[in-house]
DSSP file (Angstrom, degrees, kcal/mol; ACC not computed):
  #  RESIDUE AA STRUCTURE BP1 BP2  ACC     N-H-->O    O-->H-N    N-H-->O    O-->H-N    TCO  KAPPA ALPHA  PHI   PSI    X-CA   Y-CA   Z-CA
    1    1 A X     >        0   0    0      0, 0.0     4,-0.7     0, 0.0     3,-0.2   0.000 360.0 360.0 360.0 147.2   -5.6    4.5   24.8
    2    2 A X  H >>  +     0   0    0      1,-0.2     4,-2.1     2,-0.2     3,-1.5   0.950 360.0  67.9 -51.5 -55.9   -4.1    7.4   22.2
    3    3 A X  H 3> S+     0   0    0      1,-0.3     4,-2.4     2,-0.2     5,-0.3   0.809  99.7  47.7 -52.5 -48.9   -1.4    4.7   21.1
    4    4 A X  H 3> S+     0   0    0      1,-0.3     4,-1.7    -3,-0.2     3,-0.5   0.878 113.4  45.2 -50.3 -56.6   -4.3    2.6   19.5
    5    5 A X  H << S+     0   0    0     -3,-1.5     4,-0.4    -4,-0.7    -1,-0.3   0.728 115.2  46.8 -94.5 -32.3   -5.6    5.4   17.8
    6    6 A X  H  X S+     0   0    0     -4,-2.1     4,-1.3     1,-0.2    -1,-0.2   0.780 115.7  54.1 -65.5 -17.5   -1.8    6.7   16.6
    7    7 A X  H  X S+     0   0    0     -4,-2.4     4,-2.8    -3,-0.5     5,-0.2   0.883 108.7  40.3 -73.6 -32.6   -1.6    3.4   15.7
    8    8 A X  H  X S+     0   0    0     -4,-1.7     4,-0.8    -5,-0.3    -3,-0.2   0.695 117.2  47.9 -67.8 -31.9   -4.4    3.1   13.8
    9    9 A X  H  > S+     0   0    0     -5,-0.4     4,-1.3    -4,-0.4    -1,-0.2   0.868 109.9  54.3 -86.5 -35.4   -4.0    6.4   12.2
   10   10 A X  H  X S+     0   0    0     -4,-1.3     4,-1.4     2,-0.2    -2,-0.2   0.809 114.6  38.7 -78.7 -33.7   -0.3    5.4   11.5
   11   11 A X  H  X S+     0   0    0     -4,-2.8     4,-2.2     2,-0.2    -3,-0.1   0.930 108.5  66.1 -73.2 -34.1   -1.4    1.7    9.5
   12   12 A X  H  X S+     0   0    0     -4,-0.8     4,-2.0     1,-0.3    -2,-0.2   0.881 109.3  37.9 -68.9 -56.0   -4.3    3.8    8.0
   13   13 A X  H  X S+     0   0    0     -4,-1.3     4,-1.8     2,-0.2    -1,-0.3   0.825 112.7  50.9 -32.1 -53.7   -1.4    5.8    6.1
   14   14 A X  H  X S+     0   0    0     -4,-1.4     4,-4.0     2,-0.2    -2,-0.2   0.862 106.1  52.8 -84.0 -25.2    0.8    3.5    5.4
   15   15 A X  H  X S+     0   0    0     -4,-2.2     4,-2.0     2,-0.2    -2,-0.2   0.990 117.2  47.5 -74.5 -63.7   -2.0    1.2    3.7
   16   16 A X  H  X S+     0   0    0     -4,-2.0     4,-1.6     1,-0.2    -2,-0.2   0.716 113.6  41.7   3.5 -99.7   -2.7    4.6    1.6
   17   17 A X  H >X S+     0   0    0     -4,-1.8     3,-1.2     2,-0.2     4,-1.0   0.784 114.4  50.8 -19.1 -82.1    0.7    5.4    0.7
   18   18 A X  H >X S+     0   0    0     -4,-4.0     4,-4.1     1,-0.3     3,-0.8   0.868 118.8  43.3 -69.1 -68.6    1.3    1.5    0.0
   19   19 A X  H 3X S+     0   0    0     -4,-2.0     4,-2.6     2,-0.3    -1,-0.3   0.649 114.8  51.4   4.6 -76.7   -2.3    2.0   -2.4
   20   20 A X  H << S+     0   0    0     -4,-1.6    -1,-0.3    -3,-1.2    -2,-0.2   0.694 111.1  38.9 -28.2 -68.2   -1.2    4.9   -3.7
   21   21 A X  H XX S+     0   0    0     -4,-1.0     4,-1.9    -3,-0.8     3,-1.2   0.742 118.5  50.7 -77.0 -54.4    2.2    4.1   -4.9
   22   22 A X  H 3X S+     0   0    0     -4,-4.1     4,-2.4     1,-0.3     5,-0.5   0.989 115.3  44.3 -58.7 -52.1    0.9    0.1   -6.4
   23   23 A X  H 3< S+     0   0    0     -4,-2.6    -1,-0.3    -5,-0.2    -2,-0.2   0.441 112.8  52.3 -67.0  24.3   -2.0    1.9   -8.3
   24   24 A X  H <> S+     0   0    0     -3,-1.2     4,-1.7     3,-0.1    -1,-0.2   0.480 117.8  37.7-119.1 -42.6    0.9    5.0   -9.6
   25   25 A X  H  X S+     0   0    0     -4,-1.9     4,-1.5     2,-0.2    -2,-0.2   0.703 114.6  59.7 -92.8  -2.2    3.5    2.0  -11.1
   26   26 A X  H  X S+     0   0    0     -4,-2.4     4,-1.3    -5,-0.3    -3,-0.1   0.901 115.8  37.5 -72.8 -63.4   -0.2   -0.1  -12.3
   27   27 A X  H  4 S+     0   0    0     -5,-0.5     3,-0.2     1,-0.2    -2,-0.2   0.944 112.7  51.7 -61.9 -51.8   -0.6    3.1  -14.3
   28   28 A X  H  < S+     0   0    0     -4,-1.7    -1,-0.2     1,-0.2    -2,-0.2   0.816 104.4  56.2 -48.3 -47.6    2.6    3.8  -15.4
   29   29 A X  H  <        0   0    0     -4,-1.5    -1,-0.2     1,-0.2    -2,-0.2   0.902 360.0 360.0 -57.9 -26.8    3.4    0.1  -16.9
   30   30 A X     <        0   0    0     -4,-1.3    -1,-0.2    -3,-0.2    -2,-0.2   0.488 360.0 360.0 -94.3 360.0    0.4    0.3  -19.1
């Protein structure tokens, strides 16, 4: 089904984003 795959595509972002954004304030403290 598409929904799996928006879904997949949608977690697949967020986990990015989430990634993104730990390793940005990781850098930033130090």
């Amino acid at each position: 089904m598409e929904l799996d795959i928006i879904l997949m595509l949608f977690l697949a972002v967020v986990a990015v984003v989430g990634v993104g954004a730990f390793w940005y304030l990781a850098k930033e403290r130090k």
